[in-house]
N, CA and C atoms of all chains as a GROMACS GRO file, in nm:
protein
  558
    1UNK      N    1   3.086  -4.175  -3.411
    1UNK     CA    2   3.034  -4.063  -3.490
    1UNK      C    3   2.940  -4.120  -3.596
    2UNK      N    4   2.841  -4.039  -3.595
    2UNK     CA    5   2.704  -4.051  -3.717
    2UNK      C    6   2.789  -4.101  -3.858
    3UNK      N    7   2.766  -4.181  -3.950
    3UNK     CA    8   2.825  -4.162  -4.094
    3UNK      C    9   2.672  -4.173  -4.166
    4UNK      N   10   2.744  -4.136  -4.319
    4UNK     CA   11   2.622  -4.165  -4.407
    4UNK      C   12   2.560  -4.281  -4.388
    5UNK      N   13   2.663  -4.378  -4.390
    5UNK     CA   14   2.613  -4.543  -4.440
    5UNK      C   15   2.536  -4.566  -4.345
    6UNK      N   16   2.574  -4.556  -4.220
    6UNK     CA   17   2.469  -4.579  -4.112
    6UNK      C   18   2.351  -4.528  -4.124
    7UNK      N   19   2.358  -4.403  -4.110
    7UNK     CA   20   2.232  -4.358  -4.186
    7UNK      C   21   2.151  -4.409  -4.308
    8UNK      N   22   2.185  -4.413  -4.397
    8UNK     CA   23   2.185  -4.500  -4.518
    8UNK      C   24   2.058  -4.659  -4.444
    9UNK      N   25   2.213  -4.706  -4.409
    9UNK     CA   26   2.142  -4.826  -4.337
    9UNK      C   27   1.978  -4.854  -4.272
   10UNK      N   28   1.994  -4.762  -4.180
   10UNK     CA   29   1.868  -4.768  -4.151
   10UNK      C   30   1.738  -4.658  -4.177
   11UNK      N   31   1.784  -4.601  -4.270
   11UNK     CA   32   1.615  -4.594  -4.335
   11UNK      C   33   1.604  -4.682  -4.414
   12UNK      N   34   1.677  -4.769  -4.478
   12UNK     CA   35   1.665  -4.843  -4.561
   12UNK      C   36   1.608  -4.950  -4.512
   13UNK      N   37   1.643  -4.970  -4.401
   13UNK     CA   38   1.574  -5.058  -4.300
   13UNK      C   39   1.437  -5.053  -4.270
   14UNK      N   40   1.370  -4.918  -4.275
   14UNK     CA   41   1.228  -4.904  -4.249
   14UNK      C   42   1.195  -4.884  -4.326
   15UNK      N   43   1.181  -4.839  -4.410
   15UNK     CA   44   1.123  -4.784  -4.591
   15UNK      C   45   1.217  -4.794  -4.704
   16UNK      N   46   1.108  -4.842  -4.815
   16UNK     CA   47   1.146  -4.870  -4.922
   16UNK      C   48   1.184  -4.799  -4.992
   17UNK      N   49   1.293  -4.797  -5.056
   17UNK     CA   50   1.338  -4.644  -5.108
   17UNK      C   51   1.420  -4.698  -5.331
   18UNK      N   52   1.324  -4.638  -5.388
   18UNK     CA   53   1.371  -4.659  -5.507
   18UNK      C   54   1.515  -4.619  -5.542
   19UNK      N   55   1.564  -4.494  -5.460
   19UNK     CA   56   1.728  -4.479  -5.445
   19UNK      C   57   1.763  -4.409  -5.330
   20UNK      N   58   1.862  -4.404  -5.260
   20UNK     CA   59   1.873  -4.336  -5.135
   20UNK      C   60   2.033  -4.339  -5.139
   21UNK      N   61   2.081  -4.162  -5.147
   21UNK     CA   62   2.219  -4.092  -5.107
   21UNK      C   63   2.195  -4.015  -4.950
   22UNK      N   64   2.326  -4.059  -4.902
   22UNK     CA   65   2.342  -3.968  -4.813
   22UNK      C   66   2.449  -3.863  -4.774
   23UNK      N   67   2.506  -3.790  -4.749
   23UNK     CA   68   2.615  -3.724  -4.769
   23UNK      C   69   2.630  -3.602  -4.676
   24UNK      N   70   2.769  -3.628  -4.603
   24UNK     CA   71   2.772  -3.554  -4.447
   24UNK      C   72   2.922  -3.626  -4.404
   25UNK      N   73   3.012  -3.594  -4.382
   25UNK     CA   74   3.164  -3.647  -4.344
   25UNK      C   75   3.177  -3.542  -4.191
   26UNK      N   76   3.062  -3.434  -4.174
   26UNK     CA   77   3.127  -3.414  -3.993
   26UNK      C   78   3.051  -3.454  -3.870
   27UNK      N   79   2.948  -3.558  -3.883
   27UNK     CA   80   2.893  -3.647  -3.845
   27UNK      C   81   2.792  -3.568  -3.792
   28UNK      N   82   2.760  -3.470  -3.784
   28UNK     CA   83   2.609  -3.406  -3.750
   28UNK      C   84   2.513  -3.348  -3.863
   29UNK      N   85   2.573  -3.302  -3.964
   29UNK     CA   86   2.531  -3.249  -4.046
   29UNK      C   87   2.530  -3.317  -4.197
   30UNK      N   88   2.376  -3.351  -4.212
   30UNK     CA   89   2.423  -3.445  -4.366
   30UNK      C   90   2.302  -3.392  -4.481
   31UNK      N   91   2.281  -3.468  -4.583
   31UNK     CA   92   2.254  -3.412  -4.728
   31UNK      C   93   2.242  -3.596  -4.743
   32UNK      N   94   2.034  -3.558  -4.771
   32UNK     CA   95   1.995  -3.671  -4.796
   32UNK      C   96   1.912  -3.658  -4.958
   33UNK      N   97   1.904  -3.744  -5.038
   33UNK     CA   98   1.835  -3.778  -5.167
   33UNK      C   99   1.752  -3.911  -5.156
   34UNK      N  100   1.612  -3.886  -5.126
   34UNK     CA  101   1.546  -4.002  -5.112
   34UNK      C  102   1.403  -4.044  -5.275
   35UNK      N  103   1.415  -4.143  -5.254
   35UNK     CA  104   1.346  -4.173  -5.388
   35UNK      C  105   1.261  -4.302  -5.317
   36UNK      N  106   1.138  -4.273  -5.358
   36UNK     CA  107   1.065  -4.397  -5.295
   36UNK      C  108   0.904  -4.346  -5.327
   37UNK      N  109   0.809  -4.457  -5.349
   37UNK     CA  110   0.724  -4.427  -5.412
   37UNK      C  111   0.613  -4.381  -5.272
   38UNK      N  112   0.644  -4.405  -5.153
   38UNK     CA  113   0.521  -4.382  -5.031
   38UNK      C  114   0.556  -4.250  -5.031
   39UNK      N  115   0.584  -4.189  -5.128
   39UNK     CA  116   0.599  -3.988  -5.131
   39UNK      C  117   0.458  -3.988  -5.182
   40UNK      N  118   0.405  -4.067  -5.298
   40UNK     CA  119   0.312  -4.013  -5.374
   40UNK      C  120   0.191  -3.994  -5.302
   41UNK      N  121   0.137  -3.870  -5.361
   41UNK     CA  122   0.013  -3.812  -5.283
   41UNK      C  123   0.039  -3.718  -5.144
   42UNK      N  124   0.182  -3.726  -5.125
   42UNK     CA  125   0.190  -3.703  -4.952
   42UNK      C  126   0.292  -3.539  -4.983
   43UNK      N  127   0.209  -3.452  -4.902
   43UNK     CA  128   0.309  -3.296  -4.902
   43UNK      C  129   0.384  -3.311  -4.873
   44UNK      N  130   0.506  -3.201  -4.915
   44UNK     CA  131   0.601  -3.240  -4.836
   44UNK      C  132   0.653  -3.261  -4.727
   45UNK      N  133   0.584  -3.207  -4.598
   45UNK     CA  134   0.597  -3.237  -4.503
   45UNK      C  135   0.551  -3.356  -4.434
   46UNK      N  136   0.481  -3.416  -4.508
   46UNK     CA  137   0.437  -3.562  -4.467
   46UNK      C  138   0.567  -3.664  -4.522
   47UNK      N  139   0.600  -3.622  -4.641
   47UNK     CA  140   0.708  -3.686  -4.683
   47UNK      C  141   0.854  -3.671  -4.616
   48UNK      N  142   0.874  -3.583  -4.579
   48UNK     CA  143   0.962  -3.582  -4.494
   48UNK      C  144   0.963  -3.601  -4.362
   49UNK      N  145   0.828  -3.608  -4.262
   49UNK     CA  146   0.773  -3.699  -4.168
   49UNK      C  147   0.801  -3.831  -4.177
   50UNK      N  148   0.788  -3.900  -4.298
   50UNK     CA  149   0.784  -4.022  -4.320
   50UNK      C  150   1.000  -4.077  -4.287
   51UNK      N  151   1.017  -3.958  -4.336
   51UNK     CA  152   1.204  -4.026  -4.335
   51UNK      C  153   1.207  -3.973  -4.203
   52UNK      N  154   1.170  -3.887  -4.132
   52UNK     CA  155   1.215  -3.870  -3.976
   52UNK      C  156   1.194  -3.955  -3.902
   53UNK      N  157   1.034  -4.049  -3.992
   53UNK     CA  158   0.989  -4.157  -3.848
   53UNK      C  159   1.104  -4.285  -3.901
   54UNK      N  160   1.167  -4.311  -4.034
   54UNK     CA  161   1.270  -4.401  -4.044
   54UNK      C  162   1.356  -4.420  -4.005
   55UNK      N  163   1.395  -4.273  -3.920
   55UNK     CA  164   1.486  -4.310  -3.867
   55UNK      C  165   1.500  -4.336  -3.717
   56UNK      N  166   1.399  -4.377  -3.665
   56UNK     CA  167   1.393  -4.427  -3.525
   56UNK      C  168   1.456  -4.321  -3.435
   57UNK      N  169   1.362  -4.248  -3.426
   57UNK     CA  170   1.428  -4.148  -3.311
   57UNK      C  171   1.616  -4.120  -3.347
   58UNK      N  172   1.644  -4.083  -3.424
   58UNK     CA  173   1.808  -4.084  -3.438
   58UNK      C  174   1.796  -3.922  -3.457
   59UNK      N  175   1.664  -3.878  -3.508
   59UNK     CA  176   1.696  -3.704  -3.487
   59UNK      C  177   1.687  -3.635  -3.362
   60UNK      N  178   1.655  -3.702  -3.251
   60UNK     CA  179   1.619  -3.673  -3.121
   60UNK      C  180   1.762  -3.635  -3.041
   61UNK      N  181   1.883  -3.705  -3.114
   61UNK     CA  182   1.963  -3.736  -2.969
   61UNK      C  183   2.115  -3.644  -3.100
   62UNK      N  184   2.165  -3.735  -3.142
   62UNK     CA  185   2.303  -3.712  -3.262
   62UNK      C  186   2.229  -3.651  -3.376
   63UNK      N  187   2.142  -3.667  -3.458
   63UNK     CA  188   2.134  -3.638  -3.586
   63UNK      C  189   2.068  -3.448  -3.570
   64UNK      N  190   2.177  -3.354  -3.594
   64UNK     CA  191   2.124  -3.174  -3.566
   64UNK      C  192   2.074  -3.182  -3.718
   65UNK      N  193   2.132  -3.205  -3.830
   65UNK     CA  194   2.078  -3.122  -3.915
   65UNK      C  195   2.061  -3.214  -4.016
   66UNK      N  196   1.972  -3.216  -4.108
   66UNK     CA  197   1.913  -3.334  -4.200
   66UNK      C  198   1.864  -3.289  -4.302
   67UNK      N  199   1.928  -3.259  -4.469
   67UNK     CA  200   1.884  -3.150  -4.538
   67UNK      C  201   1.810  -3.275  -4.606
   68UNK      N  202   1.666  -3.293  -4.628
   68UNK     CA  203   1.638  -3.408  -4.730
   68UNK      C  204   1.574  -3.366  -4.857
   69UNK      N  205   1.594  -3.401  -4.963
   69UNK     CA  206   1.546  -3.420  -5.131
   69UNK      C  207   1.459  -3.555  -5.125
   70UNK      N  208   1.328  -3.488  -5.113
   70UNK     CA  209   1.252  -3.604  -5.138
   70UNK      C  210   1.192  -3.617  -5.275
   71UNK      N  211   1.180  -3.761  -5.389
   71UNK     CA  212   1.078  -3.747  -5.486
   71UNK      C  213   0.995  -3.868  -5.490
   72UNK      N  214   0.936  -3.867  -5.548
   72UNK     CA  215   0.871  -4.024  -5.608
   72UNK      C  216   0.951  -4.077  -5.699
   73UNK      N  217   0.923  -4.218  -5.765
   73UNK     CA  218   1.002  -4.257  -5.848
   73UNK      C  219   0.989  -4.186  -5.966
   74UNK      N  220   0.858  -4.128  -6.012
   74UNK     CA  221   0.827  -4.056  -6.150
   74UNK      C  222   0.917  -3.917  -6.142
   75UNK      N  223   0.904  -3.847  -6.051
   75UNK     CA  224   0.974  -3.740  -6.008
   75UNK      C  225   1.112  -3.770  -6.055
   76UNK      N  226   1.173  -3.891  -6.017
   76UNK     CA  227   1.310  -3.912  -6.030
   76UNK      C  228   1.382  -3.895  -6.128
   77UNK      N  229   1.292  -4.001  -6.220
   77UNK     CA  230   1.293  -4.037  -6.382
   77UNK      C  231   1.309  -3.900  -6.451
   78UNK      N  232   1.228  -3.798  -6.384
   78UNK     CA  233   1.204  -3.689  -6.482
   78UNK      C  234   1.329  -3.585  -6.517
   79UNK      N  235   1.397  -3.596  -6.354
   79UNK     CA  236   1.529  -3.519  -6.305
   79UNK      C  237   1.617  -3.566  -6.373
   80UNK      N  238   1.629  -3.780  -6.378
   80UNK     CA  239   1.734  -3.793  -6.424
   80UNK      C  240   1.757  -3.775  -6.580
   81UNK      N  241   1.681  -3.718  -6.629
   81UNK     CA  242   1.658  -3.712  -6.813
   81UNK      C  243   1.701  -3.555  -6.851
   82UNK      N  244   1.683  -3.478  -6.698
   82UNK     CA  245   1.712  -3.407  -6.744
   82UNK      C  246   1.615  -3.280  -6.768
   83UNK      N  247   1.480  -3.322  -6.796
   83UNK     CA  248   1.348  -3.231  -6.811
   83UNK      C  249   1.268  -3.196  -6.693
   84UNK      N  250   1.318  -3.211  -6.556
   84UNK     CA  251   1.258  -3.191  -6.455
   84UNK      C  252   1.151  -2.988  -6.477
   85UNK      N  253  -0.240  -2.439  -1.769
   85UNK     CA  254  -0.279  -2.410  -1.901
   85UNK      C  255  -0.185  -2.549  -1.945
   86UNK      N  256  -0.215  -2.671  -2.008
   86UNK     CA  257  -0.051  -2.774  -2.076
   86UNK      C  258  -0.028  -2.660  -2.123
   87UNK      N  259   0.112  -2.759  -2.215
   87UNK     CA  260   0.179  -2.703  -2.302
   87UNK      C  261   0.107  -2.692  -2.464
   88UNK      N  262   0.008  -2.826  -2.435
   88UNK     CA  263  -0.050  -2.864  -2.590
   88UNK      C  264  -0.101  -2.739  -2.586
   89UNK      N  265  -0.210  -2.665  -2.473
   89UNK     CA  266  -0.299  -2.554  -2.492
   89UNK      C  267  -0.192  -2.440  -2.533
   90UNK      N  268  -0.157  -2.440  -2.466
   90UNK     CA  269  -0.066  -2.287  -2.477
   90UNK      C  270   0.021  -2.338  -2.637
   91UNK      N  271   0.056  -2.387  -2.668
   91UNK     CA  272   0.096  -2.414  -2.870
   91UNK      C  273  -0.028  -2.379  -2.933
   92UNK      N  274  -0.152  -2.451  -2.857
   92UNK     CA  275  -0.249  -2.449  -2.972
   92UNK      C  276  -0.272  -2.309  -2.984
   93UNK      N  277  -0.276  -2.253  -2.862
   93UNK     CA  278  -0.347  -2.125  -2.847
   93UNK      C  279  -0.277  -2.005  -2.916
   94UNK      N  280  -0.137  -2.044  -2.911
   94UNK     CA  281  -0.070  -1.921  -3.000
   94UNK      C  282  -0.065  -1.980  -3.132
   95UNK      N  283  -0.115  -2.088  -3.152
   95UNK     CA  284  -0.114  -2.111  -3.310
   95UNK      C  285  -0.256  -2.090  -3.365
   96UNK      N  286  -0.366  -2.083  -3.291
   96UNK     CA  287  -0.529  -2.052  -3.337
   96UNK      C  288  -0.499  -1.874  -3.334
   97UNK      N  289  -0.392  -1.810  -3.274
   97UNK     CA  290  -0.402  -1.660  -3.290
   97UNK      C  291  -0.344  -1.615  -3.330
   98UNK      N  292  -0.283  -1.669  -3.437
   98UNK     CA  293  -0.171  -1.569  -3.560
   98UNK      C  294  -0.156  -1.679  -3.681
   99UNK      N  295  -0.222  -1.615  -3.770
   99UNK     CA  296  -0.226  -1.660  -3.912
   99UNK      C  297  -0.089  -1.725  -3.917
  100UNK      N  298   0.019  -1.648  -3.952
  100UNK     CA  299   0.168  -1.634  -3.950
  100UNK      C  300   0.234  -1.696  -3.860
  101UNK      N  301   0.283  -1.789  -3.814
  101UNK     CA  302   0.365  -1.805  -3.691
  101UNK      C  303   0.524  -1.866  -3.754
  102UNK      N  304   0.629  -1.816  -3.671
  102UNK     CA  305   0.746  -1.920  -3.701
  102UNK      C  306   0.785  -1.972  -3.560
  103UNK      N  307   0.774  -2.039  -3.512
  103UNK     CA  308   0.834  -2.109  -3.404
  103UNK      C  309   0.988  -2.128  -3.443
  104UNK      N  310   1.091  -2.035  -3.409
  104UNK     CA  311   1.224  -2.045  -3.451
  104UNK      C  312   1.341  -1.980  -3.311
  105UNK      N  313   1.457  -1.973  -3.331
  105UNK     CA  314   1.569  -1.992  -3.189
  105UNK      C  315   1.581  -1.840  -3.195
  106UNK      N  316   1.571  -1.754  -3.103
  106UNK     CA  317   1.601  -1.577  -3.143
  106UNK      C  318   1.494  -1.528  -3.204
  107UNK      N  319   1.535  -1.406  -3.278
  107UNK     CA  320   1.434  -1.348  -3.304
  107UNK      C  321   1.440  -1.283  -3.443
  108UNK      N  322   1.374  -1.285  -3.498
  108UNK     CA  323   1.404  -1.188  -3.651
  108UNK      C  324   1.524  -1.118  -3.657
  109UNK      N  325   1.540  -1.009  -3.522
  109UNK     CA  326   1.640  -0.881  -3.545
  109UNK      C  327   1.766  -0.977  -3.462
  110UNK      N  328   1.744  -1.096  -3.399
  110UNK     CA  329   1.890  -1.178  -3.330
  110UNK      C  330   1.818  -1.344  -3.359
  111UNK      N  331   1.828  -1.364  -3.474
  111UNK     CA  332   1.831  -1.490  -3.467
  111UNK      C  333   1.931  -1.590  -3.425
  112UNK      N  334   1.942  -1.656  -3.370
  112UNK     CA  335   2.030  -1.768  -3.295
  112UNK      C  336   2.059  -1.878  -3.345
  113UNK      N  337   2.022  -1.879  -3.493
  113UNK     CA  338   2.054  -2.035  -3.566
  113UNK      C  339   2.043  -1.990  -3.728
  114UNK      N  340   2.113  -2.100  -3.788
  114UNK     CA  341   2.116  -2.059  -3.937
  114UNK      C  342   2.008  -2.059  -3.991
  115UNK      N  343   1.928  -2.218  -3.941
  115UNK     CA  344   1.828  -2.222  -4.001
  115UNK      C  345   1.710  -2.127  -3.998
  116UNK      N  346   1.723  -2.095  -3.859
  116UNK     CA  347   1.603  -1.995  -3.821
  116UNK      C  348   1.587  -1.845  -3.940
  117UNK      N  349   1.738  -1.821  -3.922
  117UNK     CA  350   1.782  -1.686  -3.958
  117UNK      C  351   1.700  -1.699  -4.107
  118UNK      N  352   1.768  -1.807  -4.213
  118UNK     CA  353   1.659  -1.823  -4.331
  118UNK      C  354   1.555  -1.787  -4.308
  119UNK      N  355   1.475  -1.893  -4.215
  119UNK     CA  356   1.296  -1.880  -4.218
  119UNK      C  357   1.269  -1.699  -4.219
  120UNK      N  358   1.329  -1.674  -4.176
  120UNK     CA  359   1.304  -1.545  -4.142
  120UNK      C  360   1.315  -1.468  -4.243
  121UNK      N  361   1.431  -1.465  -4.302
  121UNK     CA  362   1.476  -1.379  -4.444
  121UNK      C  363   1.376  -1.448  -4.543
  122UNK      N  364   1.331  -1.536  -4.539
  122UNK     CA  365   1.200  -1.578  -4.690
  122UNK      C  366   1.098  -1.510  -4.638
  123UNK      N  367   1.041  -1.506  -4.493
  123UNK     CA  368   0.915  -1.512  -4.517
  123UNK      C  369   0.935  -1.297  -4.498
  124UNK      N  370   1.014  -1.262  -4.440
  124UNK     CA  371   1.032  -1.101  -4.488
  124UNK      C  372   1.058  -1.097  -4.667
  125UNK      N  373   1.118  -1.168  -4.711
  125UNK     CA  374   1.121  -1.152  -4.872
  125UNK      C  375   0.972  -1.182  -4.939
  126UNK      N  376   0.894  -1.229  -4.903
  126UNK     CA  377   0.718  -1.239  -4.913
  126UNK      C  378   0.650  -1.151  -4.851
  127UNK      N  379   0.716  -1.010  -4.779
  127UNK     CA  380   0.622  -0.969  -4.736
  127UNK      C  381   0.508  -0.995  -4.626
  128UNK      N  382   0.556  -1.101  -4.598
  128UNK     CA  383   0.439  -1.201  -4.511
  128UNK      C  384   0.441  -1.120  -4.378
  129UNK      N  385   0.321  -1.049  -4.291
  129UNK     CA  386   0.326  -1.028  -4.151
  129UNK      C  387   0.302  -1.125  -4.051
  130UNK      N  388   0.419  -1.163  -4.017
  130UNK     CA  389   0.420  -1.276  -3.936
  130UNK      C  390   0.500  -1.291  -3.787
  131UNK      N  391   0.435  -1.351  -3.721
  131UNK     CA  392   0.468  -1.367  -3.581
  131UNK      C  393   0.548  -1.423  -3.543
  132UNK      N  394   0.665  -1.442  -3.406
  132UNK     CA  395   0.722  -1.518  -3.406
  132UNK      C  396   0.747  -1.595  -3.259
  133UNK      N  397   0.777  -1.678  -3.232
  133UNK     CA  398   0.820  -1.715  -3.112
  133UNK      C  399   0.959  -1.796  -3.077
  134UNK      N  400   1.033  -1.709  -3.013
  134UNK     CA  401   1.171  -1.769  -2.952
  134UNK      C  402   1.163  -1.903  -2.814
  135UNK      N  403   1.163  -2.011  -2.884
  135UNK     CA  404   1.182  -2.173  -2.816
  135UNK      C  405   1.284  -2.130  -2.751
  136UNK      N  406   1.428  -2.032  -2.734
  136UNK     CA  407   1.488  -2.024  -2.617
  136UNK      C  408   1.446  -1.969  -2.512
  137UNK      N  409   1.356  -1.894  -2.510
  137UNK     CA  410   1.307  -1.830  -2.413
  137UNK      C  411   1.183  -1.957  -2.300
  138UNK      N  412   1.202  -2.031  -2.391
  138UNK     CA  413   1.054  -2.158  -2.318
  138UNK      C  414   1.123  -2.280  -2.334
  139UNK      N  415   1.164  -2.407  -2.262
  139UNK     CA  416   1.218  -2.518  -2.321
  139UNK      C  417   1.114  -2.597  -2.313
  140UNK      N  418   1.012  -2.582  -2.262
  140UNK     CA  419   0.900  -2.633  -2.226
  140UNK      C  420   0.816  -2.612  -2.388
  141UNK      N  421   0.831  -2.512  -2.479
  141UNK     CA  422   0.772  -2.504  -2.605
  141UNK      C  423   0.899  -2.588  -2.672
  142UNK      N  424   0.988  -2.561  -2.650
  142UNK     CA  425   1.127  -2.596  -2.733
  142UNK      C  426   1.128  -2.712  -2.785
  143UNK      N  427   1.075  -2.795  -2.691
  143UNK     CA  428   1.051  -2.953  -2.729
  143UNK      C  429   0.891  -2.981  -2.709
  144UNK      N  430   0.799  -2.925  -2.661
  144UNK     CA  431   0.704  -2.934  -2.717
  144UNK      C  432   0.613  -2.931  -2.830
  145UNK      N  433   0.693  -2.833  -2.908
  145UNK     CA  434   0.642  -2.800  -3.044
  145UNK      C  435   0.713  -2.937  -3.103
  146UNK      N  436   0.817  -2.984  -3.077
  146UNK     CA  437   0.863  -3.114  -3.184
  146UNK      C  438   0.762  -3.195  -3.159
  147UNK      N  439   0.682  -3.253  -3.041
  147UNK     CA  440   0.599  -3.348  -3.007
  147UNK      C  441   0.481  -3.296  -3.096
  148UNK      N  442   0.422  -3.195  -3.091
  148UNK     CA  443   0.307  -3.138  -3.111
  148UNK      C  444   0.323  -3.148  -3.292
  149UNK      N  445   0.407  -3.133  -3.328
  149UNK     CA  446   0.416  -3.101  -3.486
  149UNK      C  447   0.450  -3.216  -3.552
  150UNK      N  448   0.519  -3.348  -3.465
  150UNK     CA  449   0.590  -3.469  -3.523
  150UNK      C  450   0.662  -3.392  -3.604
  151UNK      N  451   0.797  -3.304  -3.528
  151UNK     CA  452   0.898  -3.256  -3.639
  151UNK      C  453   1.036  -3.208  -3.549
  152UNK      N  454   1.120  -3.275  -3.544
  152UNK     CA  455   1.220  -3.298  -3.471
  152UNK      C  456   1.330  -3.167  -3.428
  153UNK      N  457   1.309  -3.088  -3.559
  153UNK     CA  458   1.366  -2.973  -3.531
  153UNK      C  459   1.338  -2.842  -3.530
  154UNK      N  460   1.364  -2.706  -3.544
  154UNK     CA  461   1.345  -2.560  -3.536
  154UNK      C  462   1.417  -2.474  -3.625
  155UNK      N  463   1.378  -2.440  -3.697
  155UNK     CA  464   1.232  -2.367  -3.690
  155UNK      C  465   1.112  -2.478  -3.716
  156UNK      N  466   1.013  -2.403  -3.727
  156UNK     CA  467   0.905  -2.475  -3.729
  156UNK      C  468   0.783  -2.327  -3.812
  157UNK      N  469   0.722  -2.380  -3.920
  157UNK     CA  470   0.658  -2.260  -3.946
  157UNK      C  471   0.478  -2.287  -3.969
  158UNK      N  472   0.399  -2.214  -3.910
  158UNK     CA  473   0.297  -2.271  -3.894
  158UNK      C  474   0.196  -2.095  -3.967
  159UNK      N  475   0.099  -2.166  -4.094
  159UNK     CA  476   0.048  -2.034  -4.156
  159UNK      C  477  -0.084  -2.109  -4.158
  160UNK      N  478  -0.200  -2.017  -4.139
  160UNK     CA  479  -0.330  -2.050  -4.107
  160UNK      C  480  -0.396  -2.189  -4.036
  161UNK      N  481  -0.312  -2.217  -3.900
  161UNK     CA  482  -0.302  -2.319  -3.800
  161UNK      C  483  -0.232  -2.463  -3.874
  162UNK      N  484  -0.224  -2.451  -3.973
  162UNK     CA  485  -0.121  -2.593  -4.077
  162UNK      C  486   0.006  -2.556  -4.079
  163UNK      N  487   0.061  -2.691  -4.035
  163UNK     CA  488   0.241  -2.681  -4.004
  163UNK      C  489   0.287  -2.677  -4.131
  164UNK      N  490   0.358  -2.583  -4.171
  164UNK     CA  491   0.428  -2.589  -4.326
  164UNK      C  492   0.591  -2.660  -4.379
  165UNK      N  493   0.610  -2.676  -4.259
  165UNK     CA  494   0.759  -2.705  -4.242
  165UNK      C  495   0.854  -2.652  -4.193
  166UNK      N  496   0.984  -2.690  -4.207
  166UNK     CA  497   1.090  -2.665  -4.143
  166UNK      C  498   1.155  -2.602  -4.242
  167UNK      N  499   1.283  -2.572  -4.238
  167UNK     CA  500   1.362  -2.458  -4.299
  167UNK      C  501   1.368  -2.517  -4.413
  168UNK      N  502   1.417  -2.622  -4.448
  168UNK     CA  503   1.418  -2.652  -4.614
  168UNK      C  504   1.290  -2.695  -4.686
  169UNK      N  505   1.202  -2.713  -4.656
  169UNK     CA  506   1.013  -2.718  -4.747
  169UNK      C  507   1.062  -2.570  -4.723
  170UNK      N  508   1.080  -2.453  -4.633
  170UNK     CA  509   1.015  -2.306  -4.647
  170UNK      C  510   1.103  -2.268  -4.768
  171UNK      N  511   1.210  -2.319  -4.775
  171UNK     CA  512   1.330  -2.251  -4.893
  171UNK      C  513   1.265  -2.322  -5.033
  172UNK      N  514   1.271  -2.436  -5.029
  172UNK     CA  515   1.185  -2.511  -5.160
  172UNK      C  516   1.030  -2.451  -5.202
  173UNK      N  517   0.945  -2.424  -5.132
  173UNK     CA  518   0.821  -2.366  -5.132
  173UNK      C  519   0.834  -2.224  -5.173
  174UNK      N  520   0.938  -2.163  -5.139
  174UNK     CA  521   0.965  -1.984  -5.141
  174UNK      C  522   1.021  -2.007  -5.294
  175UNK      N  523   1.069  -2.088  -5.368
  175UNK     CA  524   1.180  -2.068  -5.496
  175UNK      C  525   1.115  -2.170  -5.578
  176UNK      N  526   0.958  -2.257  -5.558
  176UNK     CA  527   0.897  -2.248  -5.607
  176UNK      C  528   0.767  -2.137  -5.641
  177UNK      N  529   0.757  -2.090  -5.567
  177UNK     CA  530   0.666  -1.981  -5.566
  177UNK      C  531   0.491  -2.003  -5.491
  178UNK      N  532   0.545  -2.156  -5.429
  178UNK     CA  533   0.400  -2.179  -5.342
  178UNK      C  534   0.393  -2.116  -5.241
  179UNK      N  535   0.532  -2.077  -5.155
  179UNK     CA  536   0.498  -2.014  -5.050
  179UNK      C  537   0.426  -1.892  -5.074
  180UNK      N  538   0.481  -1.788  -5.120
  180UNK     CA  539   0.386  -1.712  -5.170
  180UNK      C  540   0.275  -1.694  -5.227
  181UNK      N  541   0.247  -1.790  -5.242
  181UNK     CA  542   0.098  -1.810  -5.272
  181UNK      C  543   0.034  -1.840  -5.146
  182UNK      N  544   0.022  -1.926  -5.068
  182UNK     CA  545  -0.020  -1.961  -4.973
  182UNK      C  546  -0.008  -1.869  -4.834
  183UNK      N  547   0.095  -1.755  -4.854
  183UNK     CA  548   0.066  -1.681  -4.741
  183UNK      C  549  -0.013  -1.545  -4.802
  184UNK      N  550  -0.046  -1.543  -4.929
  184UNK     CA  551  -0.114  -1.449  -5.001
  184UNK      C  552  -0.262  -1.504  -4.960
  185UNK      N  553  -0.316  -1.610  -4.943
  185UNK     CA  554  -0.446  -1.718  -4.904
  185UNK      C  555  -0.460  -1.630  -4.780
  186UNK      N  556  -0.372  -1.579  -4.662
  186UNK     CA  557  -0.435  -1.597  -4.535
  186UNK      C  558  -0.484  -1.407  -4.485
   0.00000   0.00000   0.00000
């Protein structure tokens, strides 16, 4: 069965990620928080293109549902203070 | 006709499109069912097409869009995203803006 960490694992593996949660315990369905600066400039759908291609075809076959929070690192900073 | 033609072709002829599972009045998936309830909460007149009815679009549109899953929402021939950009975009207030553009 799919877990976070695995998941985890390998986007971390393909892209650089300033912080990366994942969160999902029934192995199809998970809740991602990605932080990484190759967001900047990119819509969101490019940005979230970018974590689908990290994960090597893994949404093709096991991975149904993939809720992702994408920011930049500035984005991050701003959330974690609080003043988003 | 491919498949690329026949995507492109219903996507060069409706401003509006959701490529989603069912249909507005029987949607067949959670996610779909959303896309649907935002873009009726915008007012938006928009088209739709049921991927169960075609498996041949079903997984073609993932190739065609580089986007793995469905729904799929496509407004003035630009792919907008999948169910969570349409929920984030709708509760920021871009979606509505942008289907107010077409």
């Amino acid at each position: 069965m799919l877990t976070p960490e695995y998941i985890k694992a390998v986007i971390q593996k393909n892209m650089d990620c300033v912080f990366i949660e994942i969160k999902g315990d029934d192995g199809t369905h998970f809740e991602a928080i990605i932080v990484s600066d190759i967001f900047d400039h990119l819509s969101k759908v490019k940005q979230h293109q970018k974590v689908y291609d990290a994960l090597d075809g893994m949404m093709k076959q096991e991975l149904h549902a993939l809720s992702i929070k994408t920011y930049t690192a500035s984005q991050w900073g701003k959330i974690q203070h609080g003043d988003n | 006709m491919s498949i690329e033609d026949k995507i492109n072709s219903l996507i060069e002829n409706n401003k509006i499109l959701l490529f989603m599972k069912g249909s507005p009045k029987f949607p067949q998936c959670g996610f779909s069912s959303l896309a649907c309830q935002i873009l009726t909460a915008c007012d938006a007149n928009y088209e739709t097409v049921d991927v169960l009815q075609d498996q041949d679009i079903r997984e073609g549109i993932k190739t065609f869009s580089n986007w793995p899953t469905i729904p799929q929402l496509y407004i003035n021939k630009e792919f907008v995203g999948g169910a969570d950009i349409i929920r984030e975009m709708y509760e920021s207030g871009e979606l509505a803006k942008v289907i107010s553009g077409t």
